[in-house]
Legacy VTK file of the C-alpha trace (Angstrom):
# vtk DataFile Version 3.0
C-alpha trace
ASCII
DATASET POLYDATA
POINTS 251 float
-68.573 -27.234 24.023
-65.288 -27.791 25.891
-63.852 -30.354 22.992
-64.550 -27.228 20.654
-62.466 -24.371 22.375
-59.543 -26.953 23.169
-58.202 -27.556 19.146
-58.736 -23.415 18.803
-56.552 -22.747 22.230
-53.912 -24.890 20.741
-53.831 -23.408 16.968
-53.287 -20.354 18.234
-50.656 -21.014 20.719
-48.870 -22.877 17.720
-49.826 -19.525 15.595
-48.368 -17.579 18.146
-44.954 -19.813 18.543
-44.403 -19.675 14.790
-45.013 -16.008 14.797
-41.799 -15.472 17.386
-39.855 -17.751 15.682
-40.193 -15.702 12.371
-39.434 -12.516 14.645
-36.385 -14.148 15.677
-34.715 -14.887 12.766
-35.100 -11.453 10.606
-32.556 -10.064 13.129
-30.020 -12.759 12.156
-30.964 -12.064 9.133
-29.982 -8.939 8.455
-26.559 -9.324 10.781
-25.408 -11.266 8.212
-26.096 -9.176 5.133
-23.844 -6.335 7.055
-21.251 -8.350 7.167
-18.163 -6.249 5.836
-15.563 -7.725 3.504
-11.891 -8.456 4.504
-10.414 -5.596 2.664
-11.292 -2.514 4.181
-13.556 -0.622 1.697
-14.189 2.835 3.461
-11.584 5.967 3.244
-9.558 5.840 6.422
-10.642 9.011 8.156
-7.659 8.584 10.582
-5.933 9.581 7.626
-8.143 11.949 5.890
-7.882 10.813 2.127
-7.167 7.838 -0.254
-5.460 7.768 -3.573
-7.560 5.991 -6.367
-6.423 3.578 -8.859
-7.000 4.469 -11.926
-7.075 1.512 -15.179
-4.256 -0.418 -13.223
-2.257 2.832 -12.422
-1.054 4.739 -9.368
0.545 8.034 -9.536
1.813 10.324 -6.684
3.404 12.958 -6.183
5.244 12.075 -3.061
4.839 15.486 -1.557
1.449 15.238 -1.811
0.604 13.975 1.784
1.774 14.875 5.844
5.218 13.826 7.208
7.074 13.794 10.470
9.958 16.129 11.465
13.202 15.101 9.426
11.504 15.020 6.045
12.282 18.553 4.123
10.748 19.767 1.323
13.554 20.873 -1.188
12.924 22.142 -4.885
16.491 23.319 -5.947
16.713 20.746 -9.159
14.693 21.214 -12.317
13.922 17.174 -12.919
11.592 16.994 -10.781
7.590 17.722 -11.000
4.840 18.976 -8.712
6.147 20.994 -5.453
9.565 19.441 -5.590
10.735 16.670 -3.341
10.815 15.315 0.316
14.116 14.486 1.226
15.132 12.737 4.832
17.491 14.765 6.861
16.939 13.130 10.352
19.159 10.900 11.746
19.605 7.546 9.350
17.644 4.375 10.453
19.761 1.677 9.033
18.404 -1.321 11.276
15.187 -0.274 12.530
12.586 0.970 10.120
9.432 2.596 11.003
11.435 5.812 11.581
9.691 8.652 10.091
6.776 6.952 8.411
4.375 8.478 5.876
1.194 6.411 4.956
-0.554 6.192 1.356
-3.500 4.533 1.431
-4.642 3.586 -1.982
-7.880 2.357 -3.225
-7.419 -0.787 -5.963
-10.126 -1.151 -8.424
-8.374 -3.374 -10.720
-6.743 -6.201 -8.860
-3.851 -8.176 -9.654
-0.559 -8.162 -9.149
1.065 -4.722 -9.387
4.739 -3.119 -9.713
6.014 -0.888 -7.272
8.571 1.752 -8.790
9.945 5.400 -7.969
11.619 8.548 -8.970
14.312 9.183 -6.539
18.132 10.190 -6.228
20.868 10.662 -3.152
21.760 14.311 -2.550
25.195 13.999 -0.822
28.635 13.251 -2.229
28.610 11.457 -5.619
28.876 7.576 -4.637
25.777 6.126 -5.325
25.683 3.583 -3.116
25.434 5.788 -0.131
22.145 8.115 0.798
20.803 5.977 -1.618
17.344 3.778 -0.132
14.599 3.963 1.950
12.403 1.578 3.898
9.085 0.681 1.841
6.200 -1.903 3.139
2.772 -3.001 2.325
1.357 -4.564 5.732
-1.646 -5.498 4.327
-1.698 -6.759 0.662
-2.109 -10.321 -0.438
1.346 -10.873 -1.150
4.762 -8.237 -1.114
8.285 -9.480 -3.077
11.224 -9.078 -5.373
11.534 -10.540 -8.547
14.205 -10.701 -11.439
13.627 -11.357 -15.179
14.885 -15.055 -14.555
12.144 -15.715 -11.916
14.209 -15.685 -8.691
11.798 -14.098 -5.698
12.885 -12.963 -2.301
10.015 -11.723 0.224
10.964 -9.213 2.981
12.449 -10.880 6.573
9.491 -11.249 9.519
6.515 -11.957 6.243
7.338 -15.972 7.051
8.080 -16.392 3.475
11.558 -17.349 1.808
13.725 -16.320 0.733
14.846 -13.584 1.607
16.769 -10.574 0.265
20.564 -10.463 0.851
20.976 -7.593 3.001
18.545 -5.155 5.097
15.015 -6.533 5.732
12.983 -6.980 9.079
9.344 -6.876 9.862
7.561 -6.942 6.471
10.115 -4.250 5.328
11.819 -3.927 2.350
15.397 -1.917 1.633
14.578 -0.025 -1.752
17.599 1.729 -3.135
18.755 3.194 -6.282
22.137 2.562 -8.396
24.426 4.528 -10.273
26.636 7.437 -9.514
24.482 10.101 -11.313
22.376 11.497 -8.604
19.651 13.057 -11.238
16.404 12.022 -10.196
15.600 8.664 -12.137
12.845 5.809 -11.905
14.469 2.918 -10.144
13.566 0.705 -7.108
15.242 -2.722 -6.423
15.724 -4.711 -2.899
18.289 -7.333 -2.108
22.174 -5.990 -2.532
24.222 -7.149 -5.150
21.603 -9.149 -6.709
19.036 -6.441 -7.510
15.208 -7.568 -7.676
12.199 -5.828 -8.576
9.222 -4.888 -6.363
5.683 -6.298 -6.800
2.645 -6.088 -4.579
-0.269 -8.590 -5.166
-3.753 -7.530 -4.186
-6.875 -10.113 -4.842
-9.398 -8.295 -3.817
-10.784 -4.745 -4.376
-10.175 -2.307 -1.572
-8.585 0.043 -0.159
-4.661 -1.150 1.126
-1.673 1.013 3.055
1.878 1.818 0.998
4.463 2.635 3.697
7.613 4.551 3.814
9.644 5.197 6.038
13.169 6.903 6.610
16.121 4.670 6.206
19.403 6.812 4.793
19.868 10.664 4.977
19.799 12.568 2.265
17.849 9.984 0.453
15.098 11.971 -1.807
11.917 10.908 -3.369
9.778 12.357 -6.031
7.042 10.618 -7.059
5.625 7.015 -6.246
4.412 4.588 -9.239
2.328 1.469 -8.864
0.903 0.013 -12.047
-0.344 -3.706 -13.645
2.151 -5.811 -14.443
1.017 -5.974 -17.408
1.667 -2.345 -18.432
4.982 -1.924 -19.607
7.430 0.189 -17.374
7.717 2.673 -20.237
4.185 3.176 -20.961
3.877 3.397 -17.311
5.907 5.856 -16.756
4.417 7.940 -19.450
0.667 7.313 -18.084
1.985 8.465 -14.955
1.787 11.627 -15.493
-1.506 12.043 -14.759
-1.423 11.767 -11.233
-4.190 9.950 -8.954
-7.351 11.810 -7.822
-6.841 12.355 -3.984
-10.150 11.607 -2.458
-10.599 13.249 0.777
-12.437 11.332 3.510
-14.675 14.222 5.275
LINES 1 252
251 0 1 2 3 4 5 6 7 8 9 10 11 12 13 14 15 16 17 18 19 20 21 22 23 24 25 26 27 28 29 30 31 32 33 34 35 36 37 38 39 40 41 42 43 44 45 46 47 48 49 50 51 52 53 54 55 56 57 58 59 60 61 62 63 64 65 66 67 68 69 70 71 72 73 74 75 76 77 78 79 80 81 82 83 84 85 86 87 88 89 90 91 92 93 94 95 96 97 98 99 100 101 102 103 104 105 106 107 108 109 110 111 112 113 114 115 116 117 118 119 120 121 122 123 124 125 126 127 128 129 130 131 132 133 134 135 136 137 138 139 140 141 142 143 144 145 146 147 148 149 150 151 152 153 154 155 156 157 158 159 160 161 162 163 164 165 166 167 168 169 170 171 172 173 174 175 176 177 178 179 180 181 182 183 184 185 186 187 188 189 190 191 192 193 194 195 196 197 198 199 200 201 202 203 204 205 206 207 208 209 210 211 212 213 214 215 216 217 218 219 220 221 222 223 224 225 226 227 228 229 230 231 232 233 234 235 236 237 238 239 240 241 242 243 244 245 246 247 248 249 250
């Protein structure tokens, strides 16, 4: 009878082994499936809202969020839109940006590589080459730079890419002025003096990413913010733009 019971004893201690290993290895499992993507996907609540992408355009009203002490809100022109604009009257940050920062976070639906443009103008004295830019960086998007028509590209000083712009750059940050001595609002953003380039952002992924500004000249005023395809011409762009980006809120 003994030479019976011993095969059973040992079937079921095998039955039993197999049974923890399958118990041990659902756990890992399902770790893995809740792995989250690189790009963050959920609306920064830190924040409180996202704007949303919308067939390879973003539109904003640059208003449209919370800033520091120093920006004002001014609507004494007529060519602007929404509330008016912000414009910087704190002390100027030539050197050092990160001075009076305001955060966009956007969500990108359709990626690819994107251009960056605003409407802006300098409200003091009439050379427009003074009150003129403001600091602009994208910390985390796939790739951040100027380019001109003949394919020359300069990426900002401290992204460990060259070359860089002639003039004004440090820590991911960009210098983004304007040009001309008519201080009406206009669309225009460029980096690298003297040898203006335009701005592009790449982003490979979908997800939500952070647009920075931050203060850079006084008297420097913005009125909206653009971001759309590269393959969408600047004109039809700009006319798209005017209908703005939904502004999801995060609560």
């Amino acid at each position: 009878m003994r030479i019976i019971y011993l095969p059973l004893t040992i079937v079921l201690l095998l039955l039993s082994c197999s049974s923890e290993d399958n118990t041990l290895e659902d756990p890992l499992t399902e770790d893995n499936s809740g792995q989250e993507s690189n790009t963050g996907s959920n609306c920064p609540a830190s924040i409180g809202f996202v704007f949303e992408e919308s067939n390879g355009i973003v539109s904003i009203e640059f208003e449209n969020n919370e800033f520091p002490q120093g920006w004002v809100l001014k609507n004494d022109v007529s060519d602007v839109s929404g509330d008016g604009y912000m414009q910087w009257e704190g002390n100027p940050s030539m050197g050092d940006p990160g001075n009076g920062m305001v955060t966009f976070p956007i969500r990108i639906s359709n990626t690819g590589v994107y251009r960056f443009n605003w409407k802006s103008s300098y409200r003091r004295g009439d050379n427009g080459t003074e009150h003129n830019d403001s600091w602009l960086r994208f910390p985390d998007a796939d790739d951040f730079f100027g380019m001109k028509n003949d394919g020359s590209v300069v990426y900002p000083n401290g992204s460990g890419k060259q070359p860089n712009p002639n003039g004004a750059s440090k820590d991911g940050w960009f210098k983004i002025y304007r040009s001309g001595d008519d201080n009406a609002f206009k669309w225009q953003a460029r980096t690298s003096d003297h040898d203006a380039h335009d701005i592009y952002v790449s982003f490979e992924t979908a997800g939500i990413y952070v647009l920075e500004v931050s203060a850079r000249s006084d008297f420097h005023a913005i009125d909206r913010i653009l971001l759309h395809r590269e393959t969408i011409a600047e004109n039809d762009a700009v006319s798209l733009a005017t209908n703005f980006s939904n502004k999801e809120s995060c609560n």
